[in-house]
N, CA, C and O of each residue as an XYZ file, in Angstrom:
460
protein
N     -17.673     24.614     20.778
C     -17.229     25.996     20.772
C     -18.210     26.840     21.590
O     -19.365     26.737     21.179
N     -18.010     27.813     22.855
C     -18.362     28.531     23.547
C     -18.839     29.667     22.470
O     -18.199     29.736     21.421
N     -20.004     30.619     22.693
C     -19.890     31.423     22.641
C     -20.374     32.822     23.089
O     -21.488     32.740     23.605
N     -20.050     33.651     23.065
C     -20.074     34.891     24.523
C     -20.736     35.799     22.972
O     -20.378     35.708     21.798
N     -21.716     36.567     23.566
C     -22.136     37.959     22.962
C     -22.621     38.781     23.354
O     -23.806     38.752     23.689
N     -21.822     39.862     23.454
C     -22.028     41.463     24.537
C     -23.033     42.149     24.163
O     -23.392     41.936     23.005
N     -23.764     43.097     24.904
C     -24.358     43.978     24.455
C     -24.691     45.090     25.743
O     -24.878     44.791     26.922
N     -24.702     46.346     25.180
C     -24.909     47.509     25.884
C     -23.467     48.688     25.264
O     -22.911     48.335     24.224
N     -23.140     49.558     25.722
C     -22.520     50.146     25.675
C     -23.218     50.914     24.650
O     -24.397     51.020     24.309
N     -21.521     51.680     24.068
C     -22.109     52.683     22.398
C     -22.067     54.540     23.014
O     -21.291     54.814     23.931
N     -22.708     55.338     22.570
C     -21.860     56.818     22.583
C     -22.235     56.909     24.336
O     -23.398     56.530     24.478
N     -21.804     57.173     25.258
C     -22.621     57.398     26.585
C     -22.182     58.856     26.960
O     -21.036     59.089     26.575
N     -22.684     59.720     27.496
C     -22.245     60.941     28.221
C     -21.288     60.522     29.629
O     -21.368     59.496     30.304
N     -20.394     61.665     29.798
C     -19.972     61.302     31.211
C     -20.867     61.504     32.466
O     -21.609     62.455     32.711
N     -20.651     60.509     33.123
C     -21.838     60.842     34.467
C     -22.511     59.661     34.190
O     -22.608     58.887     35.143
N     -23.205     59.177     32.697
C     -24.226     58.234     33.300
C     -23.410     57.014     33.973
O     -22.390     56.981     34.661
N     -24.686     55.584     33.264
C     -24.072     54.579     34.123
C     -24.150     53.780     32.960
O     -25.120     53.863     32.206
N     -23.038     52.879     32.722
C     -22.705     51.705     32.222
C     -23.548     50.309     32.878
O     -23.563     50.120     34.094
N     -24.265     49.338     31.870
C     -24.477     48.123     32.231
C     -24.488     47.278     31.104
O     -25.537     47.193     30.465
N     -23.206     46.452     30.653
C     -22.911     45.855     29.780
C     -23.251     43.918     30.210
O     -22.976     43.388     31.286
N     -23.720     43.420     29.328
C     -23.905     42.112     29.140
C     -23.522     41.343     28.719
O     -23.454     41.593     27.515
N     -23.054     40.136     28.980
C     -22.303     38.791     28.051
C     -22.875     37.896     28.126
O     -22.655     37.244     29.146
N     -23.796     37.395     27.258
C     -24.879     36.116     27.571
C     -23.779     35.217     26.968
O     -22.943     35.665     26.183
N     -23.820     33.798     27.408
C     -22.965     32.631     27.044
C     -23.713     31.160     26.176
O     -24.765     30.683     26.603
N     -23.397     30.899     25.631
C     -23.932     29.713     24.684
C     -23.610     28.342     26.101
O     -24.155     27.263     25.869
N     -23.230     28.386     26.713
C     -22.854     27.046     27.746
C     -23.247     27.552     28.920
O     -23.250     28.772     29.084
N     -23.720     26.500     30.124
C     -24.183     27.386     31.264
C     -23.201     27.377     31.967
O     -22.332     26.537     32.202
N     -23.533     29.068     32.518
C     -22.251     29.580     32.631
C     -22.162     28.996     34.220
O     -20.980     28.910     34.555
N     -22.820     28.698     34.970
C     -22.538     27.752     36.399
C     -21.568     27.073     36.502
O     -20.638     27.150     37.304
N     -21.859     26.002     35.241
C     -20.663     25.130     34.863
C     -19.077     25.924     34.511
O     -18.041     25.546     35.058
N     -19.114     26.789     33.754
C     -17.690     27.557     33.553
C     -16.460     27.745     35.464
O     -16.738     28.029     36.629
N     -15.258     27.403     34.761
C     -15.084     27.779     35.685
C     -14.497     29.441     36.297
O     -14.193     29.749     37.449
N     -14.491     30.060     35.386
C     -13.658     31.637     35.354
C     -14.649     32.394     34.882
O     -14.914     31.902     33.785
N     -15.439     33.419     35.096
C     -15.896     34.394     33.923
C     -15.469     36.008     34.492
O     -15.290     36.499     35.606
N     -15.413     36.548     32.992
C     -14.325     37.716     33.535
C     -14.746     39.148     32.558
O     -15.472     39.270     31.571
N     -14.095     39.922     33.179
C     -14.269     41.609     31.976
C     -12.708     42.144     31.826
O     -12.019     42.279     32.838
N     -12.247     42.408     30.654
C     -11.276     43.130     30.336
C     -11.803     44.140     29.889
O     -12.984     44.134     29.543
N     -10.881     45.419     29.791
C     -11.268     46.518     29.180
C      -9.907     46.864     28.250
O      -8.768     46.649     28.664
N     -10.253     47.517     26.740
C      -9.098     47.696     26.117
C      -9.587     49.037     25.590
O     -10.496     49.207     24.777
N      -8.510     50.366     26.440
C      -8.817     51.405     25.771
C      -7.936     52.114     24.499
O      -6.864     51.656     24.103
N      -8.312     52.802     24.179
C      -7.439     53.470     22.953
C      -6.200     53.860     22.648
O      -5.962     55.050     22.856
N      -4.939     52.890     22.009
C      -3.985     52.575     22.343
C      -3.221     52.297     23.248
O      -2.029     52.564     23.399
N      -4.074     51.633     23.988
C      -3.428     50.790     25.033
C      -3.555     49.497     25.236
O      -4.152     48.749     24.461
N      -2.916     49.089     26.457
C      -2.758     47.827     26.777
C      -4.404     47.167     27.200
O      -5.342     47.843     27.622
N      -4.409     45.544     26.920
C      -5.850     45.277     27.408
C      -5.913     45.145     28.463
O      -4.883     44.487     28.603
N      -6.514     45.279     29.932
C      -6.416     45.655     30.633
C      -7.572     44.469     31.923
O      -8.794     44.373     31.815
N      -6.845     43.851     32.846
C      -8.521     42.908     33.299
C      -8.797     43.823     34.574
O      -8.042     44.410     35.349
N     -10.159     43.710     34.483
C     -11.207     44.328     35.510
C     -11.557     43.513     36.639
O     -11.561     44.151     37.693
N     -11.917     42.020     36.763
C     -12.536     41.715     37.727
C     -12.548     40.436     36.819
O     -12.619     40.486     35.591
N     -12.453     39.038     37.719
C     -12.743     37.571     37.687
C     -13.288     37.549     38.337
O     -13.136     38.295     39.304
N     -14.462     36.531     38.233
C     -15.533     35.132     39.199
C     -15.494     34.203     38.820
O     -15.856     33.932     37.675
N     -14.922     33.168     39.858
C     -14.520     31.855     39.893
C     -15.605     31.244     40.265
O     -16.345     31.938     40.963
N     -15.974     30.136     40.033
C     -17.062     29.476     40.078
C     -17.342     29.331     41.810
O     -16.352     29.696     42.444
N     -17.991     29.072     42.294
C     -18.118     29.044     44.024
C     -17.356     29.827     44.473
O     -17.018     29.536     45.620
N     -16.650     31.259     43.841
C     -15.960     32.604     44.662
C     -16.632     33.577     44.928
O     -17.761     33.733     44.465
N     -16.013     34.473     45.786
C     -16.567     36.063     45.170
C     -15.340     36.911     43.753
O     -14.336     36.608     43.109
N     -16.144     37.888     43.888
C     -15.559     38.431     42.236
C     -14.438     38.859     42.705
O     -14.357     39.194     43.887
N     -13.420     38.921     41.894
C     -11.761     39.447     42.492
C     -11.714     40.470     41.554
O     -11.732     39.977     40.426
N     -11.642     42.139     41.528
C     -11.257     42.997     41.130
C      -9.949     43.257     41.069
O      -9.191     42.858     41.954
N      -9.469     44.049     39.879
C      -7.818     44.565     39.777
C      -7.773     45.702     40.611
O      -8.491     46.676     40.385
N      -6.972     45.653     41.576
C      -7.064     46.799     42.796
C      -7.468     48.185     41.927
O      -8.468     48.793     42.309
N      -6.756     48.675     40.826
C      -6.893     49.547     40.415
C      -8.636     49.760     39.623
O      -9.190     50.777     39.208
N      -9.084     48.359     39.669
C     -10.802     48.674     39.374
C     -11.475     48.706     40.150
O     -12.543     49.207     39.798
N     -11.439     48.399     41.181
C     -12.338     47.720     42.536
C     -12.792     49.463     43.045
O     -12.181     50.510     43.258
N     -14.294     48.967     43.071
C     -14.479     50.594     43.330
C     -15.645     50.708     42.297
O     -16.806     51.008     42.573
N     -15.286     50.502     41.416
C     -15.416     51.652     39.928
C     -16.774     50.384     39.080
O     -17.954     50.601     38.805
N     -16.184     49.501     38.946
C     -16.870     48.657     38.174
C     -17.550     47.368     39.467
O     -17.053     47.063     40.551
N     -19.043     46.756     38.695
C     -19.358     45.906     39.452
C     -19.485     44.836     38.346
O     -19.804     44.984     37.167
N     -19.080     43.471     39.182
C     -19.007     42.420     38.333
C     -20.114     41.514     38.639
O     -20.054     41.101     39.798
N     -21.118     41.071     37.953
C     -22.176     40.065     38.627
C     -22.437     38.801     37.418
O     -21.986     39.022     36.294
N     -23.002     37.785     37.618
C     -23.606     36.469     36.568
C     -24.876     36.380     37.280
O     -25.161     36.753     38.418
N     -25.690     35.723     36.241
C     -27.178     35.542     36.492
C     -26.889     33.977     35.913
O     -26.302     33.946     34.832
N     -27.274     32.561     36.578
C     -26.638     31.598     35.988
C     -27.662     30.927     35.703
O     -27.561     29.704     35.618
N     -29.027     31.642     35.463
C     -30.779     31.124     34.682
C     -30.495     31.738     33.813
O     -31.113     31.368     32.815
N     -29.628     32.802     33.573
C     -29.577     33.166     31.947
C     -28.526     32.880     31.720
O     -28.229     33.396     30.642
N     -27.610     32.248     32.174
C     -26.532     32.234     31.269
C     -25.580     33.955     30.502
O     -25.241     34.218     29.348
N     -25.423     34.907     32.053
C     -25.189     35.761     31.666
C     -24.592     36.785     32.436
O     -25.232     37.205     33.400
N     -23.688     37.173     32.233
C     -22.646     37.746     33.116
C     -22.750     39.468     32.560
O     -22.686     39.828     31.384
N     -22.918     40.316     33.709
C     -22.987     41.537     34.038
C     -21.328     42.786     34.286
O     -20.414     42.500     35.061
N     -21.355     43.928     33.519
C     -20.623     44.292     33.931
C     -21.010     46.264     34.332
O     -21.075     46.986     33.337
N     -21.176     46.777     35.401
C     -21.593     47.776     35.529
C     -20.553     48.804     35.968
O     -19.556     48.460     36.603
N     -20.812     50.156     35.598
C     -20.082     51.261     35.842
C     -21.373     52.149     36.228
O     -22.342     52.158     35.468
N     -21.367     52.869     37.386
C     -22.151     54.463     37.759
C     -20.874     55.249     37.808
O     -19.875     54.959     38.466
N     -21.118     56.754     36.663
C     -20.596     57.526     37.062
C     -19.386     57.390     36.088
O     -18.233     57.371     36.518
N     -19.743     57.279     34.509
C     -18.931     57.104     33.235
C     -18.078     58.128     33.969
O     -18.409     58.889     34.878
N     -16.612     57.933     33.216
C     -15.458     59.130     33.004
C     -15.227     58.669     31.566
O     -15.618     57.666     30.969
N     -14.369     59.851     31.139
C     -13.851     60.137     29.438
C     -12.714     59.271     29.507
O     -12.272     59.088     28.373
N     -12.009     58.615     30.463
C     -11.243     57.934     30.602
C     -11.563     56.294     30.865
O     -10.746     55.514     31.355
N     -13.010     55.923     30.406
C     -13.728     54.657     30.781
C     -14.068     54.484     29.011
O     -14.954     53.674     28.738
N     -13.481     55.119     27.995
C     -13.784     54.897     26.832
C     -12.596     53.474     26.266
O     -11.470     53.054     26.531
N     -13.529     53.224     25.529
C     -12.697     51.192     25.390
C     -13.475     50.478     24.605
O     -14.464     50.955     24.048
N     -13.020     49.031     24.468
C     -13.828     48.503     24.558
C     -13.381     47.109     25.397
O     -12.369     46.408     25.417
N     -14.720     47.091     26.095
C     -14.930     45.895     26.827
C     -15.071     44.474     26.089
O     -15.822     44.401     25.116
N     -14.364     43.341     26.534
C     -14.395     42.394     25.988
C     -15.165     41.053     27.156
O     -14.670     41.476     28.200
N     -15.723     40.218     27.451
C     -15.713     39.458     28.293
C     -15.375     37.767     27.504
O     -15.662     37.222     26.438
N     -14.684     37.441     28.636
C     -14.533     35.773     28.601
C     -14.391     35.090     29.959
O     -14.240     35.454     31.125
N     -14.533     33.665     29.134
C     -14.576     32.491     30.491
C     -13.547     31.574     30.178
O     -12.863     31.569     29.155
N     -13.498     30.922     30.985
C     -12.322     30.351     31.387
C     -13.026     28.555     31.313
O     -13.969     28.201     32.020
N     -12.320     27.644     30.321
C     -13.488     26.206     30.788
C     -12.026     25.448     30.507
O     -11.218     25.506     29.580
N     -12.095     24.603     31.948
C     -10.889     24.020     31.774
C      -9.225     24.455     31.148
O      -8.349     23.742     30.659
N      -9.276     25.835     31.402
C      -7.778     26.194     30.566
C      -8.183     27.119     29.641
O      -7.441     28.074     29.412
N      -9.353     26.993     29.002
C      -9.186     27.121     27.231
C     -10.017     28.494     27.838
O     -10.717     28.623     28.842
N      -9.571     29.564     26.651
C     -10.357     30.988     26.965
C     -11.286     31.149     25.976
O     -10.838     31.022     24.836
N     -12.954     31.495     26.128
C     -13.580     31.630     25.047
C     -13.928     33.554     25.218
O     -14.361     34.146     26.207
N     -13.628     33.991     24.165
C     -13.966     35.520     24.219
C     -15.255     35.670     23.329
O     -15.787     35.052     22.407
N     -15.558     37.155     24.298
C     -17.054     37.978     23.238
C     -15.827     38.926     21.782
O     -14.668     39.203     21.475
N     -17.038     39.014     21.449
C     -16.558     40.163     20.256
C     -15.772     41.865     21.122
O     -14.769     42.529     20.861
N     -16.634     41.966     21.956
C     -16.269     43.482     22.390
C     -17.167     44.536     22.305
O     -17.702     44.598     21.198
N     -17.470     45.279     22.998
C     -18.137     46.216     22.914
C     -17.677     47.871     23.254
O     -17.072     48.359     24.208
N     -18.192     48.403     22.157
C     -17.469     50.027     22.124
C     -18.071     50.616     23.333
O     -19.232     50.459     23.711
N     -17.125     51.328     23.907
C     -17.856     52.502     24.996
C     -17.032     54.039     24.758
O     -16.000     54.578     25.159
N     -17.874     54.273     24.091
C     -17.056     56.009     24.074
C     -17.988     56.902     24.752
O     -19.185     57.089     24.535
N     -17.116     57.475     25.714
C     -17.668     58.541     27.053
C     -17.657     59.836     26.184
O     -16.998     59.896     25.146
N     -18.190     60.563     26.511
C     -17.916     61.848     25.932
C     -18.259     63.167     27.071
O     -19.267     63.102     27.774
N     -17.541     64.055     27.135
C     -17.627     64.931     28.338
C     -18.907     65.795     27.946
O     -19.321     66.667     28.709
């Protein structure tokens, strides 16, 4: 059993900057997918950006821009950054990977923007 655990987020003002973390129990080199969804407040969950193992990161046109997607694969740990919070970036972020098919998810992490 994989397992992913986030950390960062929690009350942020609008304007700053987001840098959320998903360290992985398996090295994540080996994975072949690792990814960020975002699920905001009654809505749909929503994906941000995949990295495929030997790719570059593929953003959802509608994120690309906004969020940066990176892995560090000596830690076993995948990056997700925002400069420049909006009140409309409130959610929570979830990350998972992809190993052979099977999806292992984090818990999630709250981000509430506040103007």
């Amino acid at each position: 059993q994989v397992q992913l655990v986030e950390s960062g987020g929690g009350a942020m003002q609008a304007g700053e900057s987001l840098t959320a973390s998903c360290a992985t129990s398996t090295a994540i080199s080996a994975v072949d997918v690792v990814g960020w969804y975002r699920q905001a407040p009654g809505a749909q969950r929503e994906l941000i950006a995949t990295l495929a193992r030997g790719e570059e990161v593929n953003y959802v046109p509608s994120m690309e821009g906004r969020f940066t997607v990176s892995k560090d694969d000596d830690k076993n740990t995948m990056y997700l950054q925002r400069i420049g919070l909006k009140v409309e970036d409130t959610g929570v972020y979830l990350c998972f990977v992809i190993i052979k098919g099977a999806y292992f998810w984090g818990r999630g992490i709250q981000v509430t923007v506040s103007s």
